[in-house]
N, C-alpha and C positions, 0 to 999 in steps of 0.2 A: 730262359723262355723258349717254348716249345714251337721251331720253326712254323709250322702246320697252322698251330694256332695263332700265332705272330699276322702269317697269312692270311688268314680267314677274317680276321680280327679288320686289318687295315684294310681289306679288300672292302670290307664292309661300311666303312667311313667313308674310304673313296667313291662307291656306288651313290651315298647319300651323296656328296659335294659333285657329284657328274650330275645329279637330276636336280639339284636346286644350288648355286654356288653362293649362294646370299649369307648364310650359314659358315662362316671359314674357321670355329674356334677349333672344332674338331679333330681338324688338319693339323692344326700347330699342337694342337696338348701335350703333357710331357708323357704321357701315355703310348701317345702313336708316334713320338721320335722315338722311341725307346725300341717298339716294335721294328721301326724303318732301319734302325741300328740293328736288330737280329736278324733283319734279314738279309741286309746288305752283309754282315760276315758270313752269313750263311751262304749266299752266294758264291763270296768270294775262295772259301775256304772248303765247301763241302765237296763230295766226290757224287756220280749217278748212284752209286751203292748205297748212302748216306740218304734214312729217311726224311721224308719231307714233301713238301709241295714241289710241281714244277720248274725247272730252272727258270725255261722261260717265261710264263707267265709270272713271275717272281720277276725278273728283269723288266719285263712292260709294266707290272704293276709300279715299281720303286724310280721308272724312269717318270713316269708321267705324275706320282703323287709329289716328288721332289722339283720337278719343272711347274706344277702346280702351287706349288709352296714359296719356290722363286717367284712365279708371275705376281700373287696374292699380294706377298710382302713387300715385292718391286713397286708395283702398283700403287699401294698406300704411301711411297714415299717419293712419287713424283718429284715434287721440289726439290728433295735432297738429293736425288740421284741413288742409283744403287751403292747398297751397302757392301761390307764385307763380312757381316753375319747370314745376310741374305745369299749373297755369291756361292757360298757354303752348298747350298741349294741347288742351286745351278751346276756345281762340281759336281755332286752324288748324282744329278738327274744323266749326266753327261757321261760317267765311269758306270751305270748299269745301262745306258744304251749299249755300249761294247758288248752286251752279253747277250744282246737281241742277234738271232739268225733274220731274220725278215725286219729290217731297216725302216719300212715302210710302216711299221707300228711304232717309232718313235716321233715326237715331236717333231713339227719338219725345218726347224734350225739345226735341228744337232743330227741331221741324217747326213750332209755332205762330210762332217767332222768324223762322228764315229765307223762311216763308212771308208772313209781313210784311213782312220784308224787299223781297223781289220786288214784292212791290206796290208800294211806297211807290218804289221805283228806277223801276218804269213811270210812277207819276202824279207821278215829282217832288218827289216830300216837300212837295207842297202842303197837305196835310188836317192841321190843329194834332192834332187826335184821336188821328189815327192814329199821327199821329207821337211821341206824348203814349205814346198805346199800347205804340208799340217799346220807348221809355225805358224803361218799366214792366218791358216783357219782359227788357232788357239790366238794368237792374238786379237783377230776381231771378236771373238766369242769372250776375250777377258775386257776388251771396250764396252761391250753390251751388255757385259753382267754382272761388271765391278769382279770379278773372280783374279785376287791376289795370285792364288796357285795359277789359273793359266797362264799368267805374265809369264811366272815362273815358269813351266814348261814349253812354253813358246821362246823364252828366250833358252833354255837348254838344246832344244831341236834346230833352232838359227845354230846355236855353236857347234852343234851334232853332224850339222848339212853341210855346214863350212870346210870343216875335218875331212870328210867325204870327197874333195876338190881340191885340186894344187891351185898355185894362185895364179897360176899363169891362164888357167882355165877361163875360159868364156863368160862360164857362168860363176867366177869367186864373186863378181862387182854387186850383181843382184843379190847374192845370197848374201854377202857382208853389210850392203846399206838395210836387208832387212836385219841381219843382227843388229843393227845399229837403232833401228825404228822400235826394237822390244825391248831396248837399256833406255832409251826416251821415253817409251813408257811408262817402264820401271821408275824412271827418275819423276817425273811428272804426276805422277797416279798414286806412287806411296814412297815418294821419298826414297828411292833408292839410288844412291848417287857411285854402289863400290864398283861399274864398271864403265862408268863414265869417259875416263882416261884411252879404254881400249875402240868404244863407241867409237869415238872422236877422230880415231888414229885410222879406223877402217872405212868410216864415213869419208874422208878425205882421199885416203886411197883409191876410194870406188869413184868419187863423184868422177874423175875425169878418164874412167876407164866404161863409164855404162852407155852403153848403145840404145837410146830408148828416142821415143820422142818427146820434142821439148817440154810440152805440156808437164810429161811424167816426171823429165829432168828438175824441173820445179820442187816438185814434192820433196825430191833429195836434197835439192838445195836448203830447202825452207827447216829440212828436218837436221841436216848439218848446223844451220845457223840456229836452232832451240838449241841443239846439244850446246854448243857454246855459250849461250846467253843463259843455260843452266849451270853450266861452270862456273864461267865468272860470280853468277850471285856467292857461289859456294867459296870460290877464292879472292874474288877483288883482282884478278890479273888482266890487265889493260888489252895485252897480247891478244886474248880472248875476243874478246869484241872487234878488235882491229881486224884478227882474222873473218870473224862470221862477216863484220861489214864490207871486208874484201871481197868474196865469194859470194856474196849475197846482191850487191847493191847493180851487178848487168843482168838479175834475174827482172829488175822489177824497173830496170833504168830502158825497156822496150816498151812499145807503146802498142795497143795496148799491153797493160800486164796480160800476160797467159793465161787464160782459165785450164782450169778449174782453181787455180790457188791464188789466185788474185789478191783476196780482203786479206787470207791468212798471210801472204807474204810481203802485202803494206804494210801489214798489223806486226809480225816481227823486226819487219828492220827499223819501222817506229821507233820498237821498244829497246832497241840495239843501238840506235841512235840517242835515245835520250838515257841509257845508262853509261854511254860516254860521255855525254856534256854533262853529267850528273858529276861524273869522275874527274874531268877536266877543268869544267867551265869553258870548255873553250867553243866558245860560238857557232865553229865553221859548222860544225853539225846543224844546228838550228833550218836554215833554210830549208833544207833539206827535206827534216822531218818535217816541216810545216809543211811543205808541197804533197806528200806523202799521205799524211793524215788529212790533208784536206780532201784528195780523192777519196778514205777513206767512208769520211763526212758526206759525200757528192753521192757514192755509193752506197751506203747502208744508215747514214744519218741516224746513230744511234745514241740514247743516250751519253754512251760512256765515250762515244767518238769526238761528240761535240767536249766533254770535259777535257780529253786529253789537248785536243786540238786550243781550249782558251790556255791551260799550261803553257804550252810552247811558245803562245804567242805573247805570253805573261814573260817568260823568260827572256823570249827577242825584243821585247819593249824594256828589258832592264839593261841589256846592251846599249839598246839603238836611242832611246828615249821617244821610238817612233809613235806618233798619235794614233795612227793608222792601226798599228799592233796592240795601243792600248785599249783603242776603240774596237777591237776584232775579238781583242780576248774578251770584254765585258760583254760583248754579244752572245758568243758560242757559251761563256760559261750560267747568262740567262736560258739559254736555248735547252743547256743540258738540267739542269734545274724545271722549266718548264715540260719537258718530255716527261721525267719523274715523278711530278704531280699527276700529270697527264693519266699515269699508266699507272699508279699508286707504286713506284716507285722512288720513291725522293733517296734526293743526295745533299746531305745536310755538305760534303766535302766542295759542293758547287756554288752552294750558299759561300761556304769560305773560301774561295777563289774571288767567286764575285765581289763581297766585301775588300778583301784587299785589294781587286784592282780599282772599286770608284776611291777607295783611299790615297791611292795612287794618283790618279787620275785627279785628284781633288789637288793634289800637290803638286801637278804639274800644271793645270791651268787654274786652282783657287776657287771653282766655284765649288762653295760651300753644301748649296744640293747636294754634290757629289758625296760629299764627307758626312751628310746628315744621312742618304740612305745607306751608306756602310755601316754606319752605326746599327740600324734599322735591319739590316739583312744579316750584320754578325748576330746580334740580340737573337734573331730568330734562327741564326743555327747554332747555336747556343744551347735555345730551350729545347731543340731536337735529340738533346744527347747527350745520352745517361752518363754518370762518374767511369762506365770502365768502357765507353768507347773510345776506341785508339783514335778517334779524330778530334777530340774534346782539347786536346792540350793547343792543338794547332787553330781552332777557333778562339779559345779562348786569347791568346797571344794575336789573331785578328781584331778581336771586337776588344783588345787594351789598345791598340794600333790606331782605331778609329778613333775612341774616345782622346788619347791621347795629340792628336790631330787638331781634335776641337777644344781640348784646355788648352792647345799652346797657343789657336787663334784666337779665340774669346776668352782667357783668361777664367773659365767656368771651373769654381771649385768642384761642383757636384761630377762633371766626368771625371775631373781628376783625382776625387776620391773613389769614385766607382774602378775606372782604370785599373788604381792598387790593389782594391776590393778582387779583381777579375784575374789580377796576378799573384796575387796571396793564394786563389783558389787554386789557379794552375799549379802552383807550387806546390801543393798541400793535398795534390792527386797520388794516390799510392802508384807505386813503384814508376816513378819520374825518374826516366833515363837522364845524364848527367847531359848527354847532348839537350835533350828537350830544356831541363833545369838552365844551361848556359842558356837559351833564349828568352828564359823567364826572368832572368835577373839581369839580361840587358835590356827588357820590357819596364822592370821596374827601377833600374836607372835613370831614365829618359824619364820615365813621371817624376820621379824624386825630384831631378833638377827644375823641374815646373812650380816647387811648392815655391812660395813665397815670392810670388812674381813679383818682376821690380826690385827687387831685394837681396840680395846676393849674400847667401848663408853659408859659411865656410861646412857648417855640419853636413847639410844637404851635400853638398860637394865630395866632402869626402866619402858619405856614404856612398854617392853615386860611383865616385872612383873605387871603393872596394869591390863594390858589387861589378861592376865591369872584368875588376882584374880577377873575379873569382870564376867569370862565366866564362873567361879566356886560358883558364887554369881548367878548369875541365874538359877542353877539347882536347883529346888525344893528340899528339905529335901528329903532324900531317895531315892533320883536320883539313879539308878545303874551303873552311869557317874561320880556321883560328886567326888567319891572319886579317878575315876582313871584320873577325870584333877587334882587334887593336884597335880597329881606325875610330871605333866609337871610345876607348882608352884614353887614343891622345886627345881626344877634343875635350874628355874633361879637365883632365893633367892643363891643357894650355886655357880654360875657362881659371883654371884656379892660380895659373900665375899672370893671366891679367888682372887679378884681383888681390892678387899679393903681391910679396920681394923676396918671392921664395925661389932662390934658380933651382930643387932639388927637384922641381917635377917638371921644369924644362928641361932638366937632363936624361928624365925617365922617358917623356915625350921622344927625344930622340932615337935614346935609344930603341923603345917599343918601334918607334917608326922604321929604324933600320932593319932589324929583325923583319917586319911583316913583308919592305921592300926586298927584302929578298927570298922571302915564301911565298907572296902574291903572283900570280903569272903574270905577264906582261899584257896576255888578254884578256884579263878577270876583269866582272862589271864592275869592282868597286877599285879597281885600280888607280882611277880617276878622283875619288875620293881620299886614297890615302897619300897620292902624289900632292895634293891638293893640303892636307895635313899636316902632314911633313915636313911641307914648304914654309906652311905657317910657322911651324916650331923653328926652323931654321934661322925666318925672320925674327923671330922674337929674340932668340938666341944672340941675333947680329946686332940689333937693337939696345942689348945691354952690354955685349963687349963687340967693340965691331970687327966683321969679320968678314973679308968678301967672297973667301971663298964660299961661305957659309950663303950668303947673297945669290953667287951666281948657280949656284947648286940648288936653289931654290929654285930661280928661273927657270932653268933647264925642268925640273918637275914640272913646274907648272906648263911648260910645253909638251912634255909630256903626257899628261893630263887632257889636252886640249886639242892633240891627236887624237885620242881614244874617244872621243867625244862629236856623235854629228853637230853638223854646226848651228842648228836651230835647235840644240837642245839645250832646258833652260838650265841647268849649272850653267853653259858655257860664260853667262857672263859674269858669276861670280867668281870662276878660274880666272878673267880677264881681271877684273879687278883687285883678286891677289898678287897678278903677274905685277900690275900695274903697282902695287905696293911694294914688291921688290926688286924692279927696275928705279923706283924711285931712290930707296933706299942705297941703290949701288952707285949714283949717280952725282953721293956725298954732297946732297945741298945742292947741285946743279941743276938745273932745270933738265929736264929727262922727256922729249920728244917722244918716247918711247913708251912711258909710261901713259901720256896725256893720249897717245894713240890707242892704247887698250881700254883708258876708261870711257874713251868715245863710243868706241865700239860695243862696249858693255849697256854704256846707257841708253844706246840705241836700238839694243836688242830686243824685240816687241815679244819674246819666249820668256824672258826674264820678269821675275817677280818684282812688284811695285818697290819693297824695300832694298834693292840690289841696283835697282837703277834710278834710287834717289842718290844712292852710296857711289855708283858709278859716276852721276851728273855731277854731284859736290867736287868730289875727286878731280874731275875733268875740269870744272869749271877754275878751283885754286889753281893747276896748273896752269892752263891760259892767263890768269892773272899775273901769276908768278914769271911768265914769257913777256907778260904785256900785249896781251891780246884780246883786250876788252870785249870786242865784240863777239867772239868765240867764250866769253865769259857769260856774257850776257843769254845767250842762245842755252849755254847748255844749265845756265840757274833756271831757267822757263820751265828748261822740260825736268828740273827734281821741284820745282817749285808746283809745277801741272799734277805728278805722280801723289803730292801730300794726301790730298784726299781719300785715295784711292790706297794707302797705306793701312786704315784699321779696317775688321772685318763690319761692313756692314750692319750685322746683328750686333756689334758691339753695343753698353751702357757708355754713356758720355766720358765718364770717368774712365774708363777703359781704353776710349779711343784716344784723348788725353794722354793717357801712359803711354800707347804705341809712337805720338805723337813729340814726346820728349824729348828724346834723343834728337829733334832736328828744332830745337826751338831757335837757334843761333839760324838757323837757312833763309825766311825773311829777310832777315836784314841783309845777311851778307850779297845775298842776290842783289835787293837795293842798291846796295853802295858798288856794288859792281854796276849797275846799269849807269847811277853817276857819273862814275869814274869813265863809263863811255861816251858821258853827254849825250847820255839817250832817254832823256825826261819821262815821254810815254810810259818807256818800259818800268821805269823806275817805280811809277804809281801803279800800271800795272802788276806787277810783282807784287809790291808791300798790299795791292788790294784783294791779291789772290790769297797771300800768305794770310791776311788778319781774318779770310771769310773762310778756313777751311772748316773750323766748327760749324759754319751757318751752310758751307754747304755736305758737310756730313749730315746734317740732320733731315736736309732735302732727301736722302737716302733711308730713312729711316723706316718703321716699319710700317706706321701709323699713317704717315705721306705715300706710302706705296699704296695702302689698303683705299685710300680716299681718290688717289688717283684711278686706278682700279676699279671704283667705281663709275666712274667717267668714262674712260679709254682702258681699257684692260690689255689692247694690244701693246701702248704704249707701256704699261706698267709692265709689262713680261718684256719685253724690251729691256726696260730700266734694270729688273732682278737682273739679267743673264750680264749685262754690262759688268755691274760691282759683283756679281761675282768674277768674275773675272779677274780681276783688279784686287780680291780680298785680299788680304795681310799675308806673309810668310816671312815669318821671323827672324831675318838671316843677315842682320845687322853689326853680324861681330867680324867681317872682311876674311872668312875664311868656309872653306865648302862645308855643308851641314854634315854633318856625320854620315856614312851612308849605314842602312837596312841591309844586315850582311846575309840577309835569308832569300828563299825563293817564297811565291806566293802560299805555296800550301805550310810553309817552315813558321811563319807568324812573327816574327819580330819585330820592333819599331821601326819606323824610319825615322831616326832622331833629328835633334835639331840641332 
């Protein structure tokens, strides 16, 4: 193609898009690239003897039609941000600015860059400074324009400036953290991670040799601490994060934080904090980042601020069992949810946060609202979200969670068909990572064992037991998972040798429990759960061949256990009342002072669920008999004889409350004849008239009596709900700690029983 005409040709397209720019097809044709390609080698390549059009006017025209081309296409892709077909654009407008004698006819961003440029082509690229200088300039110009290559040449020029200066120099520390600032960007912007290693090594070196003020010392820090927290993703080395949080945490530990880098330097150590408690589980991080993220909240109240921030406090409430944390995290994670709507933003991953903590939250104090709008709020993050969104498995494995929550309290077949319905799908999503798959088949565990309530099906059992030891089979060695699905393993292993004469899965029980006791940390949340476990299997163990050591190895667990554990938190009292089961047991037929102290304690615990502290008052109460302490017998049949009611859920059919009901049909009487045996007559008719009206007064609870009263006194009837819920049923009847939920909130798992 004929330079001249190349020329004339584009000149004249250009002309038309400078007096009406509404018109842009012209611009892009493959026409006028084709020309803009003839003339830029013509440029590059021709001699003044070599006919043609103008240098320079060739050079202004190809700067401004390709900075024209960039704006255009930059433009139409707002949202997405600049591309790197686009940048392309921005390159060529930037390499025929160089060829401009008068600077002031180029676009006036690229007049500080190509006018350094010129210079540093005359003096040779000898001055480190100046050349330090371009880098700077090439960098920001590849922020602004997505342009790949200037990464690339901005990080060539940092290694070019460095070469230039010994390191004992003044100026190595600036000119090394900015080589370091254009391998972060590289890594960050396209995935380039091959100079990572050398970044890391010079960023370190400079941070404590740069002379600047603190403000700017910040920026180094905060850029040190990415390069590391981009490593680690890349290798999983702990070392990693240990350092950035070392180096980082007295940037942001002053008050106030520094400006200008404030939000970014809360926002990485956040993130540096929670990829170690990711790694660890170990707590101590928590507070931390909670304090952190919350000014982050205070100060930009953003969406995603508020998501992160109900996380953490979703994590520190699986420690602590604190109310305070569980009621903080279901606030921030409506708040982040509601901003989304707000702005037409939703986050269906907020939705599933929320849902799992009122599930939570329903399990920890039983009101059933809590557990109906889980349901309610997984269902509708759910329908938000197509087969190949990556957050679909994690909702789905919530909204089984919830469902399965409400077949275990209502015995309700349709959740618990739906439940399997909702894990069959999860399952049956293409390319199901084998982690995700292990949470789906301890999902559908926990339901299995729910079919045929009342009724103890060895089928169900075993299946439940396969599917557990299959989802504990696919965690890779050193999963920080694998050992707390054991803990749901042994609970069906020891479900199915109180139901047999089988000692072959009390032996599997133990040993699964040995293995996990020693891959569990000492301060992992479910530690408490598996000491708790273990213990059981121990007893059972002792129970058929007696064994004390086996006994007091038990105890010691469960002391164990009940450190880890604050004290208003409601296990605590079913760990008492396992203690209490194997203090008795050691104490060969003796009456056990010991044990009668832990069930006291258990039944008295107003965190513990109605079924734990009927189990705890029984318990206490045959002790004192068995001491000859009638009226300590008396006292503590009152208060399991008081809790009957308050045993089925509420919502329950007759029939149903009835089953929850069974297992204590023997507790009338025996209260009875213990208030006798005290010659405390009163008590004796009071008992047997509490025990024969719990049907009549469950039915005062009913739904029909609430609606009628309600229409009378409304305040009293809201009254009444908030009471029974409170009070509703938690299953947990078999004197050993439920299983725990080895996931975090966003991971979906059940919280079995």
């Amino acid at each position: 193609m004929d330079p001249q005409k190349a020329y004339d040709a584009a000149l004249a397209v250009w002309q038309r898009f400078a007096q009406d720019e509404t018109d842009t097809a012209p611009l892009f044709s493959s026409v006028m690239t084709q020309r803009l390609e003839c003339l830029s080698q013509w440029l590059i390549e021709s001699s003044p003897i070599v006919p043609g059009p103008p240098r320079g006017p060739v050079a202004y025209l190809l700067t401004w039609v390709h900075w024209a081309r960039w704006h255009v296409a930059s433009r139409t892709e707002e949202t997405a941000g600049p591309k790197a077909e686009h940048a392309g654009e921005a390159d060529r407008a930037l390499a025929a600015s160089w060829w401009l004698s008068d600077l002031d006819l180029a676009p006036e961003p690229l007049r500080p860059l190509a006018r350094l440029f010129q210079e540093l082509v005359a003096e040779g690229w000898a001055d480190p400074e100046q050349v330090q200088d371009y880098a700077g300039l090439m960098l920001d110009f590849a922020r602004r324009t997505g342009s790949e290559r200037a990464l690339y040449e901005a990080a060539r020029r940092c290694r070019q400036a460095l070469g230039l200066v010994e390191e004992a120099d003044e100026r190595w520390p600036v000119i090394a953290s900015n080589l370091a600032a254009t391998v972060l960007a590289l890594a960050e912007g396209i995935d380039d991670h091959d100079d990572l290693d050398e970044a890391i090594l010079l960023a370190s070196q400079a941070l404590g040799r740069l002379d600047v003020p603190p403000d700017e010392l910040g920026h180094y820090t905060v850029q040190l601490a990415r390069l590391l927290l981009i490593r680690y993703d890349a290798s999983g080395e702990q070392a990693d994060l240990d350092e950035a949080i070392e180096i980082f945490s007295p940037l942001v530990s002053r008050e106030p934080v520094p400006a200008p880098v404030d939000d970014t330097a809360l926002y990485v150590l956040v993130s540096l904090l929670r990829s170690r408690y990711q790694l660890t589980s170990d707590p101590a991080d928590l507070p931390q980042a909670i304090q952190l993220q919350e000014q982050l909240v205070a100060r930009r109240g953003e969406q995603d601020d508020h998501y992160v921030l109900a996380q953490l406090l979703s994590r520190h409430f699986s420690h602590t069992g604190s109310t305070e944390a569980m009621d903080r995290s279901i606030h921030h994670y409506e708040k982040a949810w509601t901003i989304g709507e707000t702005h037409s933003t939703p986050l269906p991953p907020a939705l599933n946060g929320l849902a799992w903590m009122l599930n939570r939250r329903f399990e920890h104090t039983g009101a059933s609202h809590d557990r109906d709008a889980a349901i309610l709020t997984a269902r509708q993050a759910v329908s938000l979200m197509p087969d190949d969104d990556p957050t679909l498995p994690s909702a789905l494995g919530i909204f089984a969670a919830a469902l399965h929550s409400r077949a275990r309290a209502t015995g309700s077949m349709p959740d618990l068909n739906e439940g399997l319905e909702i894990v069959e799908r999860a399952l049956s999503l293409p390319g199901v990572a084998p982690t995700d798959r292990a949470i789906h088949l301890l999902n559908k565990a926990a339901l299995v064992t729910l079919r045929h309530r009342g009724e103890w099906r060895a089928a169900d059992n075993e299946l439940a037991i396969a599917l557990w030891r299959e989802a504990v089979d696919l965690l890779p060695p050193g999963h920080p998972k694998k050992s707390a699905y054991r803990i749901n393993l042994i609970g069906g292993l020891l479900d199915r040798v109180r139901h047999t004469n089988d000692d072959d899965p009390l032996d599997e029980a133990l040993g699964v429990g040995t293995v996990a006791l020693a891959e569990l940390p000492s301060e992992h949340p479910h530690r408490a759960g598996l000491c708790s476990n273990h213990a059981m299997a121990l007893l059972l163990s002792a129970r058929r061949r007696p064994d004390d050591e086996k006994l007091r190895s038990a105890v010691a667990l469960l002391d164990e256990a009940l450190n880890l554990l604050p004290v208003d938190h409601p296990n605590i009292a079913l760990l008492l009342v396992n203690r209490g089961a194997a203090q008795s047991a050691l104490s060969e037929g003796s009456i056990s002072v010991e044990a009668g102290r832990d069930w006291s304690a258990a039944a008295q615990l107003e965190s513990a669920p109605p079924s734990v502290r009927i189990t705890a008052a029984t318990e206490w109460a045959r002790n004192a008999v068995a001491r000859g302490d009638d009226r300590t017998a008396v006292t503590a049949y009152t208060l399991a004889v008081g809790h009957l009611t308050n045993l089925a859920d509420p919502g329950l059919e007759r029939g149903d409350k009835e089953l929850h009901l069974l297992d204590w049909r023997h507790l009338t009487a025996e209260a009875t004849a213990a208030a006798v045996a005290a010659d405390d007559p009163e008590s004796a008719l009071a008992l047997l008239d509490s025990g024969r009206c719990v049907q009549w007064n469950a039915r005062l609870q009913s739904a029909d009596e609430l609606v009628r009263l309600a229409e009378v006194r409304p305040d009293l009837a809201a009254s009444v709900q908030r009471l029974t819920a409170l009070f509703a049923a938690q299953d947990t009847t078999d004197s050993m700690l439920p299983t725990v939920d080895p996931s975090e909130p966003d991971d979906a798992s059940l919280h079995l029983p």
